[in-house]
N, C-alpha and C positions, 0 to 999 in steps of 0.2 A: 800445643794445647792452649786453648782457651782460657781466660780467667777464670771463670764462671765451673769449668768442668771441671771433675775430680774423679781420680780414677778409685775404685774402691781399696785399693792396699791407702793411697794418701789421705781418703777420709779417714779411716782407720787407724795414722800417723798420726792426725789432724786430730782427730778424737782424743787419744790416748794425752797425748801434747798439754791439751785443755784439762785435761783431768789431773795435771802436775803442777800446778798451781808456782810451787817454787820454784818450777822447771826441774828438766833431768837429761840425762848424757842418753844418747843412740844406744848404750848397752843395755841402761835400766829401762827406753820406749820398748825394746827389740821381748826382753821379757815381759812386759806386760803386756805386750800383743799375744804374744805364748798364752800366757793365761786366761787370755780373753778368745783362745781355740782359734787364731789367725797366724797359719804357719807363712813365715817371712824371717826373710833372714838380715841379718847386719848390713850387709852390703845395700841393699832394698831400701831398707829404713834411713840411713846415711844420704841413699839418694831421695827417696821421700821428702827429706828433714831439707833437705837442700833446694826441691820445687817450690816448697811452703814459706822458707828464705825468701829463694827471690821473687814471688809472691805477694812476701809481706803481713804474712800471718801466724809467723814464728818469727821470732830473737834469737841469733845465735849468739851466745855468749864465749867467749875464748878465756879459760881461767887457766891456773897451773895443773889443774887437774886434768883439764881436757875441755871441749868444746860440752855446753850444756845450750837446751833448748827450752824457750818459754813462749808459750801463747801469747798473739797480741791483741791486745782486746780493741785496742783503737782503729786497728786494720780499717779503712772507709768510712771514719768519722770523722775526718779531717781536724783531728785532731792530734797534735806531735806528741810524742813519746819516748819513754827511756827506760832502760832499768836501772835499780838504786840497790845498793848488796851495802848489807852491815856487814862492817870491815872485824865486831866481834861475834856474833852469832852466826854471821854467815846465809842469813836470811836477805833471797832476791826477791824484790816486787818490783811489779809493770806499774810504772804512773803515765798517765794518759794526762795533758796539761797545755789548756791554749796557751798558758804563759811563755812554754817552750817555745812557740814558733815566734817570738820576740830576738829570743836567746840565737834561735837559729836560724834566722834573715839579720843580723845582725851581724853574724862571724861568716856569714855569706856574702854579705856586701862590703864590709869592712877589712876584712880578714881573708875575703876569698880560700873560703874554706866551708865545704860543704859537711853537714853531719849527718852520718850513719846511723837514723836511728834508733836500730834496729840491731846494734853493734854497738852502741853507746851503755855503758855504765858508770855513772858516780856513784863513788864510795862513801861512808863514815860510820853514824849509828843511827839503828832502827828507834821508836821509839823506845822497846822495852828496855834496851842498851844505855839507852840513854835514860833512862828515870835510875837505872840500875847502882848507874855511877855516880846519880847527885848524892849526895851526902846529905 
């Protein structure tokens, strides 16, 4: 398969993906496809979720709860990316950030170690979390 081409169940993955903002696990894509009248099953959307991976237009995330998926909005901007999860609210965001690619030809050249963008998350608190706690 071509970069470029997209079979209609993976736009439809692809679609769904972008429309979850916080991201969401293969069970919660799989129902909203359901209700968006696109009959597809688990198995389908896992493999989906998995071309769009290595693609580069989804984030797979690995938590204790299970794998979650989040749109990458930077995908062909050349620009690096990450995601950032409040360690109290639990709130994930995409940062897209030239600074990154400092961070990450750095621990490339130095460290010999390549980073997974797209599989990368730092922790702590979100804004709200953190105004929540100053006193």
């Amino acid at each position: 398969m071509s970069a470029t081409y997209m079979t209609r169940q993976q736009q439809a993955v692809l679609s769904c993906v972008e429309d979850c903002p916080a991201g969401c696990t293969a069970t919660q894509l799989t129902e909203l496809l359901h209700s968006r009248g696109e009959t597809v099953g688990l198995t389908t959307v896992y493999r989906q979720l998995e071309k769009l991976v290595q693609q580069g237009l989804v984030h797979k995330v690995v938590t204790q709860e299970g794998a979650r998926y989040q749109f990458c909005r930077s995908h062909g901007a050349g620009e690096a990316c990450l995601l950032i999860q409040c360690e109290k609210c639990g709130r994930m965001e995409h940062v897209a950030c030239r600074e990154l690619q400092q961070l990450y030809r750095h621990l490339q050249q130095e460290h010999q170690f390549r980073i997974d963008p797209r599989r990368t998350v730092f922790y702590g608190l979100c804004r709200q979390c953190s105004r929540e706690e100053t006193p």
